[in-house]
N, C-alpha and C positions, 0 to 999 in steps of 0.2 A: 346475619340472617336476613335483616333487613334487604340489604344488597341483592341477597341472592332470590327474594322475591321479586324483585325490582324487573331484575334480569329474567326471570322469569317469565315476569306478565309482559315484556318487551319482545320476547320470542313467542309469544302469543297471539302479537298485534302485526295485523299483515305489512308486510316489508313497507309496500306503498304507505302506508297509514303512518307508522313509528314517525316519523320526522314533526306528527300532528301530535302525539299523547306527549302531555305531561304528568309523567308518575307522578309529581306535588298533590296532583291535585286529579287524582281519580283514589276511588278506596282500597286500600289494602291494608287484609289484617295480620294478625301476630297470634293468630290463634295456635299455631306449631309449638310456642311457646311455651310450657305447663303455667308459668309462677303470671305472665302476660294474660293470659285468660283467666286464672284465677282472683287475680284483679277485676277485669273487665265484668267477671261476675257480680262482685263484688259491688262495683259501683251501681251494677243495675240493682241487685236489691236491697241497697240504697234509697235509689231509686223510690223503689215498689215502698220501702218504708216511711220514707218523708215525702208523701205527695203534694206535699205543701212547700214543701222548700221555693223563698222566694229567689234565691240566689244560689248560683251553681259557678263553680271556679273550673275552666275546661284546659285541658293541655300536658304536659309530658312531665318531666322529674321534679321540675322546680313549683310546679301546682303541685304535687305529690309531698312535696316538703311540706309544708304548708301542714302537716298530721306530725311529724317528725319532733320526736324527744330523744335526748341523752344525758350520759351522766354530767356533761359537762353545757354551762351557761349558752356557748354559741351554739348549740343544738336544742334548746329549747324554744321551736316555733309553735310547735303547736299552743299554747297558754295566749301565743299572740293574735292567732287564729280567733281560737274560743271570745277575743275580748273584740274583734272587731268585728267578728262575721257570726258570734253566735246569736247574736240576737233576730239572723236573718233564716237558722235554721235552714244555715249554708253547708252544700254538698259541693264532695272536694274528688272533681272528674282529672286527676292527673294520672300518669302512668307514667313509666322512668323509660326513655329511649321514644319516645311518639315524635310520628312526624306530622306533618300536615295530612297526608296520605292515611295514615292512621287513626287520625282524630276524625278524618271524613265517616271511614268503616264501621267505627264504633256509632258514630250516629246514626248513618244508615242500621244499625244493627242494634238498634233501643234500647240506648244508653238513657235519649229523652222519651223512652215511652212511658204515660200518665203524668210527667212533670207538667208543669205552666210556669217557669221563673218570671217573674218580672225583670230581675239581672242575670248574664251571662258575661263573664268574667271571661278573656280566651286568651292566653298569653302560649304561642305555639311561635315555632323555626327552627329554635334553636340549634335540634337536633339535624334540620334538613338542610345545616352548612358541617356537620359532622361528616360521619360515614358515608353517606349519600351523597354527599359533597353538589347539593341541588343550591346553586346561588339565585341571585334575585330576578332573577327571569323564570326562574320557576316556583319558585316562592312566594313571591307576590302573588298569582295566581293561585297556588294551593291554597295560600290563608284566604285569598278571597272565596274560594270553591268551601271551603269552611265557615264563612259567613250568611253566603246565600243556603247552606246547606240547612244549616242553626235555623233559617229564619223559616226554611221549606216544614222542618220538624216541629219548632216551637218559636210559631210566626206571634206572638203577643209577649214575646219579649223583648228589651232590649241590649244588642250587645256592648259593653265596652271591651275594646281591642287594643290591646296592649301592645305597645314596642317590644321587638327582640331585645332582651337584657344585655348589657355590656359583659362579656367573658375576656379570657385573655389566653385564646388560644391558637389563634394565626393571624398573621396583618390579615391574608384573607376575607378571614370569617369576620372579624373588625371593620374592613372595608366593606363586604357586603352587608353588615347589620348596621352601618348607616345608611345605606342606599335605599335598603328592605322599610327600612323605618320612616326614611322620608318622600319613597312613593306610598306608602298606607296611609300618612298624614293629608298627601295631598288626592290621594282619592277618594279619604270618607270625609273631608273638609267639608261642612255643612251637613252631611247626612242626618236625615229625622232617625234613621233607623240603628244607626253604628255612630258609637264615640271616642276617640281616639285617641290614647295618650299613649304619652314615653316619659315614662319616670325614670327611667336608667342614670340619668346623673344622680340621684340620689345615691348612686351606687362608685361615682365618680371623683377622682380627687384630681385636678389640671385636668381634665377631659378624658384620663382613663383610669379602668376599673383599679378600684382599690382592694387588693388580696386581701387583706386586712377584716373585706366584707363578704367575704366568701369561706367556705367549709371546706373547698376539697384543699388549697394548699393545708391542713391543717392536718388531710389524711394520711395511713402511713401506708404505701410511699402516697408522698402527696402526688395531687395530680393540677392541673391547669382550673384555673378558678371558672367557673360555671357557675356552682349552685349560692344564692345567699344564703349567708349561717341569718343566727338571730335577728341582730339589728340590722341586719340588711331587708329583710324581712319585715321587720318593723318598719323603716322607712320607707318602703313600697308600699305598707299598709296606712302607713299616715299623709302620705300623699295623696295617696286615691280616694282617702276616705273623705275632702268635701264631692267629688264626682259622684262614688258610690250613692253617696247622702241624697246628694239632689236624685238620682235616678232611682232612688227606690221610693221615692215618696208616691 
């Protein structure tokens, strides 16, 4: 569905112009979608309920995990959640399949209307070396057009900007998510405003992902490692949490 928005708003944009637009990084939503919008509702009131919320987690399946329980040990993140992020009366802005593109739409579209976070949490890409098959040339830009966008909405907070997670789903998508990750490093280098980490090797055993730390091989049928189960999860959370620490004080 994605896709075919894409292609869409591309036949929209005069012939002369297309060679100028990057889909990454102008908004489009998922609202065609019934279960996509009932989400999106959802987070806004949210929203409307914790207008206090100092901290907000932004981005697609794997911020969406982050609420995520089952009957079995490596499905239970949410408890990991509650123990690092409740005391921030932190709101959890993920949606499953978000691209850059999407996570733009939802802002323009007050997701942060009445918030103030002091942190913004953005962990997005992922999805815009999937289906979309948008590599770092366009990606880079989209998560940028997401931070200036963050800052245009709820300009009194601070972002931290996560590295795209290690998956193991084509040399491709491998090869681009460390390209993607070390032009982000070296564009917010110094930034007062954005701070930039890559915790992915916590997710890493010799330099590449460890299934081991992931949920989908575990699905039936399994599928290609994305998402962290539990302790993977954990370890993204105890990493981050001296950064977190210093930026919300």
């Amino acid at each position: 569905m994605i896709r075919r928005l894409c292609l869409l708003l591309a036949l929209l944009v005069p012939f002369t112009a297309q060679a100028h637009v990057n889909l990454a990084a102008v908004p489009i939503g998922r609202m065609d979608l019934p279960w996509w919008r009932h989400r999106f509702e959802h987070t806004k009131q949210e929203a409307r309920e914790h207008p206090d919320a100092r901290l907000v987690w932004l981005g697609d399946s794997i911020t969406e995990y982050w609420h995520r329980e089952g009957p079995n040990p490596y499905q239970q993140i949410l408890p990991i959640w509650r123990h690092y992020y409740g005391r921030y009366d932190a709101l959890n802005f993920g949606l499953i399949g978000d691209t850059t593109a999407s996570v733009i739409w939802r802002i323009d579209h007050g997701e942060f209307a009445g918030l103030h976070p002091r942190l913004v949490v953005l962990l997005i890409g992922a999805n815009n070396l999937g289906r979309t098959h948008w590599g770092a040339d366009q990606t880079v830009p989209g998560i940028e057009e997401v931070v200036r966008d963050l800052h245009r909405h709820v300009p009194g907070a601070h972002v931290l900007l996560l590295g795209i997670l290690p998956s193991i789903r084509s040399a491709w998508i491998s090869a681009q998510t460390r390209i993607i990750n070390a032009d982000l490093a070296r564009r917010y280098a110094g930034s007062r405003l954005v701070t930039f980490r890559n915790v992915g090797h916590v997710l890493e055993v010799d330099g590449r992902a460890d299934p081991a730390l992931y949920v989908d091989p575990r699905m039936h049928p399994p599928e290609p490692a994305l998402h962290p189960d539990a302790e993977g999860m954990r370890r993204i959370a105890a990493a981050l949490q001296p950064t977190i620490t210093r930026l919300m004080r």
